[in-house]
Structures are given as C-alpha cells and as structure tokens.
CHARMM internal coordinates of N, CA and C (Angstrom, degrees):
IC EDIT
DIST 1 N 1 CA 1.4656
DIST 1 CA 1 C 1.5334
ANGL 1 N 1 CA 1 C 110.92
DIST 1 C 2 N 1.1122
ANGL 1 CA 1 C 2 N 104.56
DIHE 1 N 1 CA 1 C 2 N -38.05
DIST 2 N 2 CA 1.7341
ANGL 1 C 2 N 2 CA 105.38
DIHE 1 CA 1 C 2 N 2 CA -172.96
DIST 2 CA 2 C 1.5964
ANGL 2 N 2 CA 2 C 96.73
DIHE 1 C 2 N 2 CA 2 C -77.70
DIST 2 C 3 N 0.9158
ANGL 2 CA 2 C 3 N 131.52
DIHE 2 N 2 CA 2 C 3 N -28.41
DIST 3 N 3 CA 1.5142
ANGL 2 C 3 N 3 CA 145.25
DIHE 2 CA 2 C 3 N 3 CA -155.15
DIST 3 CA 3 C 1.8866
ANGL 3 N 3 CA 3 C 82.70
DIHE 2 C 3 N 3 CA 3 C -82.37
DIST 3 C 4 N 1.1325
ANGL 3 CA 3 C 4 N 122.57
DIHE 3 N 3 CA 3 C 4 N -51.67
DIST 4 N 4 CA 1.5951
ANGL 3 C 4 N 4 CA 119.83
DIHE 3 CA 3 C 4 N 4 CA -166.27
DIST 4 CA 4 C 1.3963
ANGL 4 N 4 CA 4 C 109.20
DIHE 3 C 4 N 4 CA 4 C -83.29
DIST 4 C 5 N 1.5011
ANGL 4 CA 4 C 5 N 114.35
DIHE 4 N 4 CA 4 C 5 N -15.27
DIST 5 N 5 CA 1.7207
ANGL 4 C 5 N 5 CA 123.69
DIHE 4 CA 4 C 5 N 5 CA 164.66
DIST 5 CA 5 C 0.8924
ANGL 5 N 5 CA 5 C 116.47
DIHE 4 C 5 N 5 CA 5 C -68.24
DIST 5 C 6 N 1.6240
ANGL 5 CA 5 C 6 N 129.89
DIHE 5 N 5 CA 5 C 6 N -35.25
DIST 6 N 6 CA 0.9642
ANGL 5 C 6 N 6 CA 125.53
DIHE 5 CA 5 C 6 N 6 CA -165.80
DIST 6 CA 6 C 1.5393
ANGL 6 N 6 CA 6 C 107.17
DIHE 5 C 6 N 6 CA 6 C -95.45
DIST 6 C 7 N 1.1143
ANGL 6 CA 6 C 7 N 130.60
DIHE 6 N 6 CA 6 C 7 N -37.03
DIST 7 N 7 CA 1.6717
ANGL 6 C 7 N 7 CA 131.91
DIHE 6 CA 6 C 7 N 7 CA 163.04
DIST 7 CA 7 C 0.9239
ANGL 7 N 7 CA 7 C 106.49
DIHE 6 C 7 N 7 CA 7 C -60.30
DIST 7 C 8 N 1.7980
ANGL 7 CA 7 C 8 N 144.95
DIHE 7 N 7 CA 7 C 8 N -35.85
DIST 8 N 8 CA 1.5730
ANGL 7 C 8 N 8 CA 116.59
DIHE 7 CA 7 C 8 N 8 CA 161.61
DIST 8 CA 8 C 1.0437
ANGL 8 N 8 CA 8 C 108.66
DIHE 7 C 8 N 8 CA 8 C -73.20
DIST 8 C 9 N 1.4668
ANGL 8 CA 8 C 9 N 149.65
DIHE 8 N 8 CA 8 C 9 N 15.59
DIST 9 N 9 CA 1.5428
ANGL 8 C 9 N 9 CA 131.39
DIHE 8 CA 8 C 9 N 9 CA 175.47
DIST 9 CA 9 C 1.2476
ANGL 9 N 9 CA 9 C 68.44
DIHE 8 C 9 N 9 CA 9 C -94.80
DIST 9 C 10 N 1.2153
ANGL 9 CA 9 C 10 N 110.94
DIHE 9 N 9 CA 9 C 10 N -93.44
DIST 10 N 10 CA 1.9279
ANGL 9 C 10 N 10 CA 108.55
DIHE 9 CA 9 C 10 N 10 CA -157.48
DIST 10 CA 10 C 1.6501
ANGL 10 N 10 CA 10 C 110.07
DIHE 9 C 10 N 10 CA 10 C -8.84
DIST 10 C 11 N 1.3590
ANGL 10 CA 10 C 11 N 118.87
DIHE 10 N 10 CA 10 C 11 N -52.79
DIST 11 N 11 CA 1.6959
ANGL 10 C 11 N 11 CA 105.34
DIHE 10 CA 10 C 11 N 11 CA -155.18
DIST 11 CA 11 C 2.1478
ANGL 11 N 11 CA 11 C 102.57
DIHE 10 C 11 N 11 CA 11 C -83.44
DIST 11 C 12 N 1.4611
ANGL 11 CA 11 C 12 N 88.88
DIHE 11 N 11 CA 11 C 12 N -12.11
DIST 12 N 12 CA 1.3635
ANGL 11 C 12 N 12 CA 101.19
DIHE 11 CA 11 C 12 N 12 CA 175.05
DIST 12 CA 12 C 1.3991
ANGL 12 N 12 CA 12 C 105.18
DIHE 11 C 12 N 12 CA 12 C -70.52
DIST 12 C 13 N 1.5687
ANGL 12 CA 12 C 13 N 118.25
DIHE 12 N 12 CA 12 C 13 N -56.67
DIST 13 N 13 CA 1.8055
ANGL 12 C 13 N 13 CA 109.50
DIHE 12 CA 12 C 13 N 13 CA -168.55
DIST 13 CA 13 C 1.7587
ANGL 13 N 13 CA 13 C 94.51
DIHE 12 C 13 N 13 CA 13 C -68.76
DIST 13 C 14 N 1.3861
ANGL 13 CA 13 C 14 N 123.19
DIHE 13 N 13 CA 13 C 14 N -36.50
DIST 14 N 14 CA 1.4773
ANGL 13 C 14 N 14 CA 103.98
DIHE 13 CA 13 C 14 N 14 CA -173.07
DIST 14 CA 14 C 1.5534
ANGL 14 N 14 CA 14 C 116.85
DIHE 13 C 14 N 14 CA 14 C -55.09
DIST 14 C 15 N 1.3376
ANGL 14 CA 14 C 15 N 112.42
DIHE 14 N 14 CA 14 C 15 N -38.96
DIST 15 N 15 CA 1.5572
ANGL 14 C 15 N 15 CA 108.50
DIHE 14 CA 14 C 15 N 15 CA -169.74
DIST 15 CA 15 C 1.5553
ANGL 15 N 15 CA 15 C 107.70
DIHE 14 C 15 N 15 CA 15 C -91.02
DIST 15 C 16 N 1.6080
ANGL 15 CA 15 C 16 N 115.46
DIHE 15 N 15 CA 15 C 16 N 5.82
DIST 16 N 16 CA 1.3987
ANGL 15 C 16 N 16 CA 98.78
DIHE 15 CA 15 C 16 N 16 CA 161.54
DIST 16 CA 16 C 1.7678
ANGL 16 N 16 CA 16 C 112.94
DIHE 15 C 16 N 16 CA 16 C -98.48
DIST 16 C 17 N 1.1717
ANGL 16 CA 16 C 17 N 103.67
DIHE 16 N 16 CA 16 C 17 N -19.09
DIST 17 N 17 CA 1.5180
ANGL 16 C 17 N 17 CA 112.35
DIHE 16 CA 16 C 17 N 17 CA 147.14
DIST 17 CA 17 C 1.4011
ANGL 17 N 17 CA 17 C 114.74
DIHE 16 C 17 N 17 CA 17 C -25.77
DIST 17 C 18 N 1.1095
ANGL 17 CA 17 C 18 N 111.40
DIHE 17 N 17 CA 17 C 18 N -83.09
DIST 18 N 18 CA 1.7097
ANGL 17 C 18 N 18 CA 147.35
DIHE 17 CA 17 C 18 N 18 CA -165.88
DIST 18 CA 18 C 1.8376
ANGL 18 N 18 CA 18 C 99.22
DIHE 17 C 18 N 18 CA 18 C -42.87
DIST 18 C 19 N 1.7933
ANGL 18 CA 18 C 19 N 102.95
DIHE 18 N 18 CA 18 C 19 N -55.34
DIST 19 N 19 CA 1.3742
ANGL 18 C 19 N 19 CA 110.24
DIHE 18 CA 18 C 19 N 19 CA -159.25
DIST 19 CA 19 C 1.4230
ANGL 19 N 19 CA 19 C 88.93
DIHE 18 C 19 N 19 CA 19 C -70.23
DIST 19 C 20 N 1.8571
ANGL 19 CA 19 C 20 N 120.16
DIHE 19 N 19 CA 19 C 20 N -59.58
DIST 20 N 20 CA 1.2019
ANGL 19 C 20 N 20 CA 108.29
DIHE 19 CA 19 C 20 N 20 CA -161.05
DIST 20 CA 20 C 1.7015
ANGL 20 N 20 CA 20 C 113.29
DIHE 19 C 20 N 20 CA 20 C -64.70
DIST 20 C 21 N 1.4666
ANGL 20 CA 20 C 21 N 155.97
DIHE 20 N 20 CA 20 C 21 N 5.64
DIST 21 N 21 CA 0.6727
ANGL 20 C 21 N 21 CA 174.98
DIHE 20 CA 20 C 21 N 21 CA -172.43
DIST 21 CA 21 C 1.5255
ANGL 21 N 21 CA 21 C 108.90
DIHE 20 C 21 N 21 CA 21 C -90.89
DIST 21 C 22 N 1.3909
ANGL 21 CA 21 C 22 N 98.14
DIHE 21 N 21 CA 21 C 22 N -60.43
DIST 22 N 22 CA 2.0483
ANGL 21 C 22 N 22 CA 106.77
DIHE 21 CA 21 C 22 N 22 CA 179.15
DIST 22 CA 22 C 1.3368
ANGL 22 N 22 CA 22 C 86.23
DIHE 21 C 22 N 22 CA 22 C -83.49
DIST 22 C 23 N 1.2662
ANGL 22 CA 22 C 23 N 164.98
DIHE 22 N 22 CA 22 C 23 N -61.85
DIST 23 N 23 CA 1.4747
ANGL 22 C 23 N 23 CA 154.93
DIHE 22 CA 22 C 23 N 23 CA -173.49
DIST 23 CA 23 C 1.7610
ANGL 23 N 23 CA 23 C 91.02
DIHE 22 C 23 N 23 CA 23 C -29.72
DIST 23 C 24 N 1.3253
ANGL 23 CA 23 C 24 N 119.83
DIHE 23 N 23 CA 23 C 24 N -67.54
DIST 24 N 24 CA 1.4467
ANGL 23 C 24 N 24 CA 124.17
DIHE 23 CA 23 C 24 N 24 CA -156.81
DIST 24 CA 24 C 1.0594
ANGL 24 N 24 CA 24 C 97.67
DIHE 23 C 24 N 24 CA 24 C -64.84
DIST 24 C 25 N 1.4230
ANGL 24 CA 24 C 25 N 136.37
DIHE 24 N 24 CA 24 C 25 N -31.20
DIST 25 N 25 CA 1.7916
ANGL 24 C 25 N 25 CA 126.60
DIHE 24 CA 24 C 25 N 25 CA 179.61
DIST 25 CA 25 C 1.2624
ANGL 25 N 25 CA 25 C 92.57
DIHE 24 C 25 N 25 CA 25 C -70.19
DIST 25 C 26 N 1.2622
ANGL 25 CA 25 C 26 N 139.43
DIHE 25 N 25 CA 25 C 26 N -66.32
DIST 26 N 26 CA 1.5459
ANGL 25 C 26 N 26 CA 128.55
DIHE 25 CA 25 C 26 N 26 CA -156.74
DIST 26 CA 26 C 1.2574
ANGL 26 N 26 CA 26 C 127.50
DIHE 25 C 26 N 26 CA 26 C -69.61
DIST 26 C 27 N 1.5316
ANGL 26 CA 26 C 27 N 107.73
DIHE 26 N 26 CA 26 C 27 N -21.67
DIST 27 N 27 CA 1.7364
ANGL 26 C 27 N 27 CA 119.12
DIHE 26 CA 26 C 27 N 27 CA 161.35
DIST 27 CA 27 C 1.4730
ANGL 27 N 27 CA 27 C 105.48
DIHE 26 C 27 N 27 CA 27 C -71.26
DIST 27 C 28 N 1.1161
ANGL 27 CA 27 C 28 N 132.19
DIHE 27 N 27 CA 27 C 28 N -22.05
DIST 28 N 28 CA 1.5354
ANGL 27 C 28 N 28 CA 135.75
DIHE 27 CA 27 C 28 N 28 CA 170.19
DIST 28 CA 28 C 1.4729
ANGL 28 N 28 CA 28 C 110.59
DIHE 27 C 28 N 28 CA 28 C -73.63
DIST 28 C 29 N 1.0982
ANGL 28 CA 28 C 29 N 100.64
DIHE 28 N 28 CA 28 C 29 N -53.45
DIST 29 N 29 CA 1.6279
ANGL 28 C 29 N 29 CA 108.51
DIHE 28 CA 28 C 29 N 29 CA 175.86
DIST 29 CA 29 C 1.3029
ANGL 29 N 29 CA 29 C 135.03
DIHE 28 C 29 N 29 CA 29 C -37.52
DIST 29 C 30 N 1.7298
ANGL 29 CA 29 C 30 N 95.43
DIHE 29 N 29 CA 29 C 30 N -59.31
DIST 30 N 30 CA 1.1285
ANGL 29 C 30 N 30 CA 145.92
DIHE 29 CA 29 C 30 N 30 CA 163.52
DIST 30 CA 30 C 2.2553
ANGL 30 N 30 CA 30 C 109.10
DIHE 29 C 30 N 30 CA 30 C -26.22
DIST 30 C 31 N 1.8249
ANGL 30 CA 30 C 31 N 83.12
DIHE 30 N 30 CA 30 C 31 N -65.95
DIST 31 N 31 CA 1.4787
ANGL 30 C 31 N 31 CA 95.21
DIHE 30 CA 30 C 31 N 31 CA 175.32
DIST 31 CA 31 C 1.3367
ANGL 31 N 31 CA 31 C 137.52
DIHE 30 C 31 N 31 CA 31 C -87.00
DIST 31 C 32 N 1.7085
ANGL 31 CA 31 C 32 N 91.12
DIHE 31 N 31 CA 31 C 32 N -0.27
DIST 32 N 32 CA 1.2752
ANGL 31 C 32 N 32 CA 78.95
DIHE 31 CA 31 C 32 N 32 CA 177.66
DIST 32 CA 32 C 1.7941
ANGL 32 N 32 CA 32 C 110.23
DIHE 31 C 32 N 32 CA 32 C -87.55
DIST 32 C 33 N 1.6464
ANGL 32 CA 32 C 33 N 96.78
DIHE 32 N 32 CA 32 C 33 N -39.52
DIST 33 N 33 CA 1.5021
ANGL 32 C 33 N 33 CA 118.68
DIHE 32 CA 32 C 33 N 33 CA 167.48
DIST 33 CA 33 C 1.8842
ANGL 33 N 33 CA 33 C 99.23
DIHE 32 C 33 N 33 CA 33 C -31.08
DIST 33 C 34 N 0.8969
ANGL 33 CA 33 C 34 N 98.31
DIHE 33 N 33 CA 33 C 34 N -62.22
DIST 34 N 34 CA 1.7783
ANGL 33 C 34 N 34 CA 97.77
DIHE 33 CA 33 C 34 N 34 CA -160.77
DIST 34 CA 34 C 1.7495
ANGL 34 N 34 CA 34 C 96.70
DIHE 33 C 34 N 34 CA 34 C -78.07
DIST 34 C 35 N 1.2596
ANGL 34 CA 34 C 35 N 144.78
DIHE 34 N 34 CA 34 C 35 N -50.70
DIST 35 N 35 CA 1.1751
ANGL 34 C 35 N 35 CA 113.45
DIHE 34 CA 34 C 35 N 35 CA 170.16
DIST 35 CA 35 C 1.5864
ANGL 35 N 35 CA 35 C 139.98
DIHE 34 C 35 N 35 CA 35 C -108.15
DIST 35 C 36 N 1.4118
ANGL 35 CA 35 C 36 N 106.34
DIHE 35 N 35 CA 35 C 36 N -5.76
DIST 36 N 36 CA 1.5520
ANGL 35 C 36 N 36 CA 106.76
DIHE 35 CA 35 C 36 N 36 CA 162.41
DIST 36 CA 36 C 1.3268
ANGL 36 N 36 CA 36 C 120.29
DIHE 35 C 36 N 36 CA 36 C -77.85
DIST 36 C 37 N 1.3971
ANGL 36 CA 36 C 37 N 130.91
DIHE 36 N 36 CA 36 C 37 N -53.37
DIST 37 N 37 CA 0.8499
ANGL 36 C 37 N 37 CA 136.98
DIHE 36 CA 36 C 37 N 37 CA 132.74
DIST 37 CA 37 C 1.5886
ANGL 37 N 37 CA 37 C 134.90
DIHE 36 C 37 N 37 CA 37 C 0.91
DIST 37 C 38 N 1.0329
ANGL 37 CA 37 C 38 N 106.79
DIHE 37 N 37 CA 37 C 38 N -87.38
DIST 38 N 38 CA 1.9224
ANGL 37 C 38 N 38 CA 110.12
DIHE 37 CA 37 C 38 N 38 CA 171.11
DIST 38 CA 38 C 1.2721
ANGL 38 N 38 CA 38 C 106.92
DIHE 37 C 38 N 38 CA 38 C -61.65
DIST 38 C 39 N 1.2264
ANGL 38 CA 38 C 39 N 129.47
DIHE 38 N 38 CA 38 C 39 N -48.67
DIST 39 N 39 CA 1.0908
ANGL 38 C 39 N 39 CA 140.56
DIHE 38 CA 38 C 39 N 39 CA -177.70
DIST 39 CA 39 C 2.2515
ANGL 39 N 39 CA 39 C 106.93
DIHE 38 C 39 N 39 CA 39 C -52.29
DIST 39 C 40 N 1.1979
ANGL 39 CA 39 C 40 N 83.84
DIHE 39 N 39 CA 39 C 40 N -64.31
DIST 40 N 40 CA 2.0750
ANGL 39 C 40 N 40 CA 79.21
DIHE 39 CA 39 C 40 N 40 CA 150.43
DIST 40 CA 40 C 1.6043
ANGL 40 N 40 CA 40 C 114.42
DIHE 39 C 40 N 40 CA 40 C -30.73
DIST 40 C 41 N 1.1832
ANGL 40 CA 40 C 41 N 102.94
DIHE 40 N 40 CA 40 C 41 N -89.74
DIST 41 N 41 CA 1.2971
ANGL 40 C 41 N 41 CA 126.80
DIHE 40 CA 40 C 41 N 41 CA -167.80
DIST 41 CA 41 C 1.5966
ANGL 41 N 41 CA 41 C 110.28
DIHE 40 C 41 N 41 CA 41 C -45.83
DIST 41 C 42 N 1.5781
ANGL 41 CA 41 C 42 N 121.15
DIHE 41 N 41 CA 41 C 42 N -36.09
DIST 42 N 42 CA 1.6269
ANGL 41 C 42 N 42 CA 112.53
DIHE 41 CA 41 C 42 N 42 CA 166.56
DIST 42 CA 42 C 1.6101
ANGL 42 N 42 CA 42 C 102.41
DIHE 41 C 42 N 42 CA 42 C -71.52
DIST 42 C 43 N 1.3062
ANGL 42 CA 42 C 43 N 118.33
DIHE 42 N 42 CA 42 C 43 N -28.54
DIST 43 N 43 CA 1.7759
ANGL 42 C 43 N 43 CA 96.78
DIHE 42 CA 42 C 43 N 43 CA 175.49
DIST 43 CA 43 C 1.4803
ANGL 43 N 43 CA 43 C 128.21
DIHE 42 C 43 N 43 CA 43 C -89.33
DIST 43 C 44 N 1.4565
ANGL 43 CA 43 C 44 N 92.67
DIHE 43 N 43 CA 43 C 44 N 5.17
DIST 44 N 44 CA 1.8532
ANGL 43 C 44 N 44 CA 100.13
DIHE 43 CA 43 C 44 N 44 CA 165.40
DIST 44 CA 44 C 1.4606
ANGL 44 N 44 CA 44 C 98.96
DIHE 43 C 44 N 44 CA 44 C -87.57
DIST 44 C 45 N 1.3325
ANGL 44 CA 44 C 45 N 131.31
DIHE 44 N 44 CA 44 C 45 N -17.55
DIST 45 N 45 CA 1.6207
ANGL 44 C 45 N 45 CA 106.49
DIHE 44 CA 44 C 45 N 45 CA -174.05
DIST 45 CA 45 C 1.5698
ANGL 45 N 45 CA 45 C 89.77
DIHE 44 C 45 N 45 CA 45 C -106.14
DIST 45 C 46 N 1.3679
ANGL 45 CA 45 C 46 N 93.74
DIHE 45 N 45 CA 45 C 46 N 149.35
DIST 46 N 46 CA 1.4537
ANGL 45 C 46 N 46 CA 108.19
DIHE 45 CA 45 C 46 N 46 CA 152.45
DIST 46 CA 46 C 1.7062
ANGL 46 N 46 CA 46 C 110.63
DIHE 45 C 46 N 46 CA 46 C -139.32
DIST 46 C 47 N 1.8117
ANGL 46 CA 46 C 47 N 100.55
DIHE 46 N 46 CA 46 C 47 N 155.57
DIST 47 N 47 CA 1.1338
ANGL 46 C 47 N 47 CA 110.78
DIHE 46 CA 46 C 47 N 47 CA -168.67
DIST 47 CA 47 C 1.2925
ANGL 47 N 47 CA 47 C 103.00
DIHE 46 C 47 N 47 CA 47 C -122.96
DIST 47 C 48 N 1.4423
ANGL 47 CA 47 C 48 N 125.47
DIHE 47 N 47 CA 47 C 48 N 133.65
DIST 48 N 48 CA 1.1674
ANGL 47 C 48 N 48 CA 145.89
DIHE 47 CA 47 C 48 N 48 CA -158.92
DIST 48 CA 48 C 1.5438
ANGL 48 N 48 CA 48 C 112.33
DIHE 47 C 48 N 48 CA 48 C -123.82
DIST 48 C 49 N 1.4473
ANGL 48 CA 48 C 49 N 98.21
DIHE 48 N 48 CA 48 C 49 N 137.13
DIST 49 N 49 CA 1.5293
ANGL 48 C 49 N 49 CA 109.31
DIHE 48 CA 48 C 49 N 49 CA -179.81
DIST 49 CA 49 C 1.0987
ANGL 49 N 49 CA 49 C 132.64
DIHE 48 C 49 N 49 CA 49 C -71.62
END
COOR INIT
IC SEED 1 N 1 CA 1 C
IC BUILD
C-alpha cells in the first residue's frame, strides 16, 4: 500500500510539473498575443488629420 502511495505521489508531482509548465507557455502566449502583437497592428494603422 505504501509502495502504491508513493507512485501516485510521484505521477501526481510529475503532472503538476507538466500543468504548471503548459500554464507558463500560455501565460506567455497569452502576452505576447495581447501586446506584441496588437501593439504591431496599432503601428500598421495610422490616423490622419
């Protein structure tokens, strides 16, 4: 029993590894989408007087 506790902790800390890891790509993602990105796109327009 302890022997099967301890291999679900293990596969437990790996996949919170895993999640917090893909969390950090998509909060990256996230920023770049929202300010490199847009931030492009307001210096392709210009508005004229």
């Amino acid at each position: 029993l302890d022997e099967l506790y301890v291999h679900s902790r293990k596969n437990l800390d790996r996949d919170k590894l895993i999640l917090e890891k893909d969390m950090e790509t998509k909060i990256n993602t996230i920023f770049v989408d929202k300010v490199e990105c847009h931030e492009d796109l307001r210096k392709s327009f210009s508005v004229e007087d």
